[in-house]
N, C-alpha and C positions, 0 to 999 in steps of 0.2 A: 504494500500500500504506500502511496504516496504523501508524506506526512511533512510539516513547517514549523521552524520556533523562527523566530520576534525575538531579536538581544539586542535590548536598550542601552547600551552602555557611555562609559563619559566622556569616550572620544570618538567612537562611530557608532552605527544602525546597523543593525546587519537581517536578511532576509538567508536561511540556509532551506532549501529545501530537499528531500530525500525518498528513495527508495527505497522501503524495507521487508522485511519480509523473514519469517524463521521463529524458530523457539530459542530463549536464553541458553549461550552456550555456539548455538549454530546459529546466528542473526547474519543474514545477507544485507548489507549494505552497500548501498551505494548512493554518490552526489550528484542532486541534476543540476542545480544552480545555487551560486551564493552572491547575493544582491548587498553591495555596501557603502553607505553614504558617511562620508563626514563631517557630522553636526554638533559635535563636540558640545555636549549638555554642560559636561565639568568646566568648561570658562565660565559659565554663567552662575553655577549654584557654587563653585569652591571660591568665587570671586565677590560675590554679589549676595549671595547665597537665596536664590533665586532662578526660579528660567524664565526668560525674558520671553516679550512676544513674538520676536523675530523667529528663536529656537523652536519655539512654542510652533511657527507657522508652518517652519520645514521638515517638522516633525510630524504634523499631521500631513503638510505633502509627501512625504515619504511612506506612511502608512497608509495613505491612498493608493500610491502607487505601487505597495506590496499586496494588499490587498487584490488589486488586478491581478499580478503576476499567478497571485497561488489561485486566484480564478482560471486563468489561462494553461496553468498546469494540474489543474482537476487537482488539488489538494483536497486531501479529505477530509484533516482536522491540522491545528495548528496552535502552539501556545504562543504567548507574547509575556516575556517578561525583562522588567527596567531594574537595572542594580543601582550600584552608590549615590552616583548623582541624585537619578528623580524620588529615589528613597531620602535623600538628604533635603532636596528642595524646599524650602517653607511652604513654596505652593505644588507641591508635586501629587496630592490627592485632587486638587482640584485641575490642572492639566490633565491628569489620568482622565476624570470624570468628561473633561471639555471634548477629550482628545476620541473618548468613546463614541458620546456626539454625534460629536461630527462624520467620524470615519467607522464608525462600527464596529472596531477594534478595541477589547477591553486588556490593558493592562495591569498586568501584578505585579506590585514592588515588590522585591523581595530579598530575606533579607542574607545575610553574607553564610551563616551556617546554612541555608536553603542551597544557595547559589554554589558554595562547595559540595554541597551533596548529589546536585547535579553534574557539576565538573566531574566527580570524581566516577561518576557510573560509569564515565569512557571506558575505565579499567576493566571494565566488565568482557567490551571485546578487544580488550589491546591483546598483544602477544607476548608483552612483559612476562620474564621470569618471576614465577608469583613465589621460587624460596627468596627475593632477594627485597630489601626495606626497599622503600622510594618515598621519599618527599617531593608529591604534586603542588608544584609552584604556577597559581596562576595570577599573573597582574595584568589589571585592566588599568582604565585610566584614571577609577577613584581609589580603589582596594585592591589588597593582594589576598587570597585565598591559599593560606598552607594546608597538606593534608598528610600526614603520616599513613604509608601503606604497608601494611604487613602479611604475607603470605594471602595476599590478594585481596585482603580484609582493612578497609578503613577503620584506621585504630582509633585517631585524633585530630580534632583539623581545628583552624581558626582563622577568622577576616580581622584586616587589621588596614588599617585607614591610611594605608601607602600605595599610592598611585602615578601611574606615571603624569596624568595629565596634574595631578596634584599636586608633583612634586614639581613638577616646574612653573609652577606658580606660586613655588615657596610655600606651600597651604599642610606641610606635613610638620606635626608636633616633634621635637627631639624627643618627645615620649613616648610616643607611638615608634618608634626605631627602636628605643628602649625596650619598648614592650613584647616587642619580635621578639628580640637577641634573648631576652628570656626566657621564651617560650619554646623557643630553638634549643636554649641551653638544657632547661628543666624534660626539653622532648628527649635528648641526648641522654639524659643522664637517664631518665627515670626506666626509657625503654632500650638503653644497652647499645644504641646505635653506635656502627663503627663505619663510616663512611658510605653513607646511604647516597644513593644515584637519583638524580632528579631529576622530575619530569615537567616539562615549561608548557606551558599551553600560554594562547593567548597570541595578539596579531605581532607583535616586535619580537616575543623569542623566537616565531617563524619566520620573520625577515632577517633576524640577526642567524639564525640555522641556515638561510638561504643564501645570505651573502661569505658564509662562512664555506660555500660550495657541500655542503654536509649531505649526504645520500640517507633517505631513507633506511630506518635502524641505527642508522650510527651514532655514537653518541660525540657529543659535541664536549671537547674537554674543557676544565676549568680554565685554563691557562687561556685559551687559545680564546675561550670569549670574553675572557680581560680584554687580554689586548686588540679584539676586533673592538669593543666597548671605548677601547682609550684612544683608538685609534679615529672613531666616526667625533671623539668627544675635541678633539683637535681641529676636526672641519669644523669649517663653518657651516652655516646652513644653508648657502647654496652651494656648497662644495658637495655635502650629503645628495642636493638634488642631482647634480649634472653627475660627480664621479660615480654616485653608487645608486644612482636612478630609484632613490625613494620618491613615494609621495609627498606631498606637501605636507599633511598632516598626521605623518609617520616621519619626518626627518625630524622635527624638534621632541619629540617624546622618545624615539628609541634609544636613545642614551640613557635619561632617567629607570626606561622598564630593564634595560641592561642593567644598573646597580643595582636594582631590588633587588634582580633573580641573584645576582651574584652574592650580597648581603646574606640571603635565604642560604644559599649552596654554603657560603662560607661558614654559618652560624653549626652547619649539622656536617660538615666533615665532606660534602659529596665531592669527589674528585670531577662529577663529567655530570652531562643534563642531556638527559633525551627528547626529542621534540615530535611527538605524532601528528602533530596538527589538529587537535580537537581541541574545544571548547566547551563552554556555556551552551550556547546554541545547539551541538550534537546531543549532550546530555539530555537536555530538553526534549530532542524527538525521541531518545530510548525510553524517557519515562512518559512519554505521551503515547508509544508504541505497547508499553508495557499496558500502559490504562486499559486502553483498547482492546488488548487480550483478554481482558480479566471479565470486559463486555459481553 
């Protein structure tokens, strides 16, 4: 069946839609389209702490125009949910509410333990070796999502209010960095880890995996995405654009989601980060796919 999530997030939109098909275990997927706009919620609510009407307009032209798309692809169900930003917004129930309205589309905030619990189902169909620890690192542009995985079993996770769009607006607390390294340490200690391998979701650790020429499986070692990290943090920003043919609203954030993950990795010993290219958004259609079944 052909199934859509809706990822509202603080630096882009994104429309994923999919092919599924199988029982837990043997799930056939596959991607028909992934639709993505950069409307970058997080200037507005980490700045203002608000969305403004502008954001507000292209938001609902965007879910206009997804809306078609998963008409035009016989979608058969789809979820739509907004993380950090329009959950932070002062007015983000009432844009939900506007936003329904108008375009028929009803949005879930939701909140950071939800949103790791759906990142983390990817696990379900990766190929990861399930004897070995992983700390699932995902940063978006308001929050990072850590998850502690253990013999393919989600041990412990936690959202922590470092993002890339946030950090480069200066909007991240020295206490929240704080409050990571902690959590990282007290993970370390309490569950025995001895250089646990990370796994990066999210749109910059698969631009920084891709500029790094990294093949599917491989893992991406620590070293080496330092200094791709130190390396793009030396351009300027139009050097990012022309040399390394980023987008425009991926050349000023991929350095900041490079120091988190790396922060993350360094906090728990992981020598390398694996990158499968899922998200929030996949997560979503396995557990809307799962609903479905239970129908």
């Amino acid at each position: 069946m052909r199934l859509a999530a809706i990822d509202i997030g603080s630096n882009a939109v994104r429309l994923i839609v999919k092919e599924i098909s199988g029982k837990p275990g043997k799930l056939k997927v596959s991607k028909v389209a992934h639709t993505r706009v950069p409307i970058r919620l997080g200037d507005d609510v980490f700045g203002a702490g608000a969305i403004g009407e502008e954001k507000e307009e292209r938001l609902g032209h965007a879910l206009e125009g997804f809306s078609a798309l998963m008409e035009a692809m016989s979608v058969r169900a789809f979820r739509a949910c907004a993380t950090s930003a329009m959950r932070e917004a002062e007015n983000g129930a009432e844009v939900v509410n506007r936003l329904a309205a108008s375009t028929g589309i009803q949005l879930e905030l939701i909140g950071g333990k939800t949103e790791a619990d759906l990142i983390f189902s990817n696990f379900e169909v990766s190929l990861f070796d399930r004897e070995k620890d992983y700390l699932y690192i995902d940063v978006g542009g308001g929050s990072t999502e850590l998850t502690l995985i253990r013999q393919g079993t989600r041990v412990e996770g936690r959202s922590f209010k470092v993002g890339s769009v946030r950090l480069l607006k200066g909007k991240v607390d020295k206490r929240v960095w704080d409050d990571m390294s902690e959590w990282c340490s007290r993970l370390t200690h309490d569950h025995g880890l001895k250089g646990a391998t990370a796994i990066g979701a999210g749109g910059n650790i698969n631009q920084l995996f891709k500029l790094d020429g990294g093949l599917a499986g491989d893992t991406l070692p620590f070293e080496r995405l330092a200094s791709l990290v130190d390396i793009l943090d030396r351009c300027t920003y139009e050097e990012r654009l022309s040399r390394f043919q980023l987008k425009p609203d991926r050349a000023d954030v991929v350095v900041p989601a490079g120091r988190i993950y790396l922060h993350a990795m360094k906090m728990v010993g992981a020598q390398g980060i694996l990158v499968p290219k899922v998200g929030l958004a996949d997560g979503i259609i396995l557990g809307l796919y799962a609903d479905l079944q239970q129908d």
